[in-house]
C-alpha positions as CSV (number, residue, x, y, z in Angstrom):
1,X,52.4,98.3,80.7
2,X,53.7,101.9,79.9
3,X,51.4,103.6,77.1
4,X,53.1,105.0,74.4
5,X,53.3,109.1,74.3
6,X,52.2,110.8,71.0
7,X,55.5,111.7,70.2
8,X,56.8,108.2,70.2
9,X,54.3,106.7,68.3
10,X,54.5,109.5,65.1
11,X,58.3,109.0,66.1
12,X,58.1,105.4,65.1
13,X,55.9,105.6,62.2
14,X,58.4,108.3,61.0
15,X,61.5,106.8,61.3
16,X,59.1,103.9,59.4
17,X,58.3,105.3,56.5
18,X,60.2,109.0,56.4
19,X,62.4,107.1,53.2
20,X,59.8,106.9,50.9
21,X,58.4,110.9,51.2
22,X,59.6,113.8,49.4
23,X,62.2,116.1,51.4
24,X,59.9,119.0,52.1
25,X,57.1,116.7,53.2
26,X,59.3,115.0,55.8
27,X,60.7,117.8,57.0
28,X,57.2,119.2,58.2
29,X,56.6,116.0,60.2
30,X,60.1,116.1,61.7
31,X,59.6,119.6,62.7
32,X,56.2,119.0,63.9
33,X,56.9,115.9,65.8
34,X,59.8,118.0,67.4
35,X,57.6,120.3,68.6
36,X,55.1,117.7,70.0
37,X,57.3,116.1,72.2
38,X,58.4,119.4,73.7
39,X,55.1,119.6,74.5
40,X,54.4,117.1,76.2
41,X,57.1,117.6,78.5
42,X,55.6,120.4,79.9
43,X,53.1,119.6,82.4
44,X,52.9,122.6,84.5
45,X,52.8,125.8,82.3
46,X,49.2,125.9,80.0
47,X,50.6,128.6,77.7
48,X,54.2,126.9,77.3
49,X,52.0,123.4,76.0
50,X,49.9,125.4,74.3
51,X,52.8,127.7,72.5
52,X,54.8,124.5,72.0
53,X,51.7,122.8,69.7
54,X,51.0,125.5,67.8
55,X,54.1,125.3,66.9
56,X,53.9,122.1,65.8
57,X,50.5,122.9,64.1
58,X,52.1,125.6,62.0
59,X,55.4,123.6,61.3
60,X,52.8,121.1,59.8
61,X,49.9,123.2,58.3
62,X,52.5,125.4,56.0
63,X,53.9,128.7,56.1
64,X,53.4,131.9,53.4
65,X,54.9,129.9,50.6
66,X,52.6,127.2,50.8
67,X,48.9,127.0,49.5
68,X,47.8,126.1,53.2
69,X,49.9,128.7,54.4
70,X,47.5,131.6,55.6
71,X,45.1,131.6,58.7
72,X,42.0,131.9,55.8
73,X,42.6,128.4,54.7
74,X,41.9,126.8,57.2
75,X,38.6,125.7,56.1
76,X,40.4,123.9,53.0
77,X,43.0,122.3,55.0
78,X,40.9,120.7,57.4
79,X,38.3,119.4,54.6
80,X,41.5,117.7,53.2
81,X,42.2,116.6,56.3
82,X,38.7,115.2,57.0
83,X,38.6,113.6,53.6
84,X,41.8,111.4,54.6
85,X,39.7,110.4,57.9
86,X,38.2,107.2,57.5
87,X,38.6,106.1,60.7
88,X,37.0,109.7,62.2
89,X,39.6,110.5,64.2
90,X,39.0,114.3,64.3
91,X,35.3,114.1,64.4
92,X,35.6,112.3,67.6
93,X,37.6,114.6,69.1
94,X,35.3,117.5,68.0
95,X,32.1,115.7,68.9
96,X,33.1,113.1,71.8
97,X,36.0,114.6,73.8
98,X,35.7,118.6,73.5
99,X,32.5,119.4,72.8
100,X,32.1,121.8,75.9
101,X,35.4,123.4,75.6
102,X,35.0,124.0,71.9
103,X,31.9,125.4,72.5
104,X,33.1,127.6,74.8
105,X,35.7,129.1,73.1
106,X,33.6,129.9,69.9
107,X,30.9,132.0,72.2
108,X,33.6,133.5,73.8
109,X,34.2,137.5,72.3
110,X,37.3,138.0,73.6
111,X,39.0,135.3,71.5
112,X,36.9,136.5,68.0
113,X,39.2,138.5,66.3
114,X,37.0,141.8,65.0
115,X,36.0,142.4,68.4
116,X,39.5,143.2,69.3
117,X,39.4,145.3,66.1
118,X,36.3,147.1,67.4
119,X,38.6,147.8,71.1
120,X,41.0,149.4,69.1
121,X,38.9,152.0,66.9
122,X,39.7,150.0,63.7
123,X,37.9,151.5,60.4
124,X,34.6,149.0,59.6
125,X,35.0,147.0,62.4
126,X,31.3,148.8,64.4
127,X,29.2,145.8,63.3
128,X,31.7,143.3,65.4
129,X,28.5,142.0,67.2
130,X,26.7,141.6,64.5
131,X,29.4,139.1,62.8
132,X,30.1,137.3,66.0
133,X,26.1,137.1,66.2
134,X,26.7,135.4,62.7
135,X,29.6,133.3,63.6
136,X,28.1,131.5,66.6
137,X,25.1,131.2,63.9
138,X,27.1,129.4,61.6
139,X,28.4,127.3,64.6
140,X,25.4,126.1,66.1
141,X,24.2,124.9,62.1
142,X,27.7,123.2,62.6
143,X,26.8,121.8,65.2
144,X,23.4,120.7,64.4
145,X,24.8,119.4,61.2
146,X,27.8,117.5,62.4
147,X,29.9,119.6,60.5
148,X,33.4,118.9,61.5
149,X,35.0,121.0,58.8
150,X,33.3,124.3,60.0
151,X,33.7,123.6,63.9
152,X,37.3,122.9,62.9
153,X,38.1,125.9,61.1
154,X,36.0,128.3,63.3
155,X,37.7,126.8,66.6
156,X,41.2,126.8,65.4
157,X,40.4,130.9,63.9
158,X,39.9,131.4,67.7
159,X,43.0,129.4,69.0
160,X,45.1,132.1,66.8
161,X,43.5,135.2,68.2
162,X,44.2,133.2,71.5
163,X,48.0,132.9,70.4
164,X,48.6,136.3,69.4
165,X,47.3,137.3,72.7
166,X,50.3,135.4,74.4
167,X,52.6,135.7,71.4
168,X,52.3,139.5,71.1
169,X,52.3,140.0,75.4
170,X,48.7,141.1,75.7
171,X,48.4,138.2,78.2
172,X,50.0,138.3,81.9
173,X,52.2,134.5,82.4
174,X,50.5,132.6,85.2
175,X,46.9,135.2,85.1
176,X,44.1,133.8,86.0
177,X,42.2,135.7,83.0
178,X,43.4,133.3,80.4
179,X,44.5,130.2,81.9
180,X,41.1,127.8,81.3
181,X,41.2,129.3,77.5
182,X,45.0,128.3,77.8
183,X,44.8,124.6,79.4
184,X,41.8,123.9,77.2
185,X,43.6,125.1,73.8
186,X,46.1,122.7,74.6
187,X,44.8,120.1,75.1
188,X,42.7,120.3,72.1
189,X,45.4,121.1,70.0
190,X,47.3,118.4,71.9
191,X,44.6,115.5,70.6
192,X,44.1,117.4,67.0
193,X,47.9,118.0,65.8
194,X,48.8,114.2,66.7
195,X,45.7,112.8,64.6
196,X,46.9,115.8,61.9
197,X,49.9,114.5,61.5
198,X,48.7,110.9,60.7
199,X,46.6,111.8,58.7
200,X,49.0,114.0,56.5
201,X,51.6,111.0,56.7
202,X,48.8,108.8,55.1
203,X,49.3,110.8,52.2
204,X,53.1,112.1,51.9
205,X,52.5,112.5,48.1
206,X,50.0,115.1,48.3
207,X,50.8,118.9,48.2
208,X,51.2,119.8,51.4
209,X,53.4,122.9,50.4
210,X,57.0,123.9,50.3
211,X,58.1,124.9,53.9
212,X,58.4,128.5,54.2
213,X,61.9,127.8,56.3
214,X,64.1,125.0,54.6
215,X,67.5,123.3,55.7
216,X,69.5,125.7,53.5
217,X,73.4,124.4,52.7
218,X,75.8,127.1,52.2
């Protein structure tokens, strides 16, 4: 029995239901889902997967025209999310299947963004250890709370710093220095985005935002 890829399961539900949602809705899950199976076709390069869902991520979450659009919302768009999640799809993933990794990458400096501020003589940025002493304090009441949300929106705050780093070029294709970070950021993304998208196609009606890019007819 072959099982089913994520792509071809949100493929099928899409191709189910995509008549009944609003234009700018379904084009986010087309694009997304896109992006997914690219993804998943790459099994050998970390940073490609991981490059490829984020992709998908953003082509979902929203862009700078929509209210989910900037990296300081993240923490509203994944309580929305988590409301939608009767089944607890994304708290499994956070508490059952990357618990370690996540973990890591929130007590990990070099993925916290004012630290990077603090390497490059940035005005108010000297009390960088102080406010990553404070965010892994915040996490670990996450954690002993079960707080999905927060370990959710601190995690993917990290995976961005960890994007620009290969986005921008301040990381070396095929390092060592990066490629755990890399291979575990995709395959958390590559568990979260899937379950995102159902979730968001379990409510097409809601705002989810205008894409900031749409099919424009000349």
């Amino acid at each position: 029995m072959t099982i089913k890829t994520h792509f071809e399961i949100l493929k099928s539900r899409q191709r189910a239901e995509r008549e009944e949602w609003p234009s700018p809705f379904g084009l986010r899950v087309h694009r997304a889902i896109s992006w997914i199976g690219r993804a998943e076709e790459e099994l050998e390069d970390p940073a490609a997967r991981f490059l490829f869902l984020w992709i998908a991520f953003n082509a979902a979450y929203g862009g700078e025209r929509s209210s989910f659009g900037a990296r300081d919302a993240f923490q509203t768009f994944f309580h929305r999310l988590c409301r939608l999640d009767g089944a607890h799809r994304l708290y499994d993933i956070v508490w059952n299947d990357f618990p370690g990794p996540i973990r890591l990458f929130l007590e990990n400096r070099y993925v916290f963004s004012p630290f990077w501020a603090h390497v490059h003589g940035e005005a108010d940025s000297e009390d960088w250890e102080e406010r990553f002493t404070a965010a892994k304090r915040r996490f670990h009441i996450a954690l002993r709370d079960q707080d999905t949300v927060t370990v959710l929106s601190l995690l993917f705050d990290r995976l961005y710093v960890l994007r620009n780093q290969v986005m921008h070029g301040g990381a070396t294709w095929g390092s060592s220095v990066n490629r755990d970070q890399l291979r575990d950021g995709a395959a958390i993304l590559g568990s979260v985005v899937p379950v995102m998208l159902h979730l968001m196609m379990d409510d097409p009606e809601g705002d989810w935002g205008t894409p900031m890019y749409p099919v424009v007819e000349l």
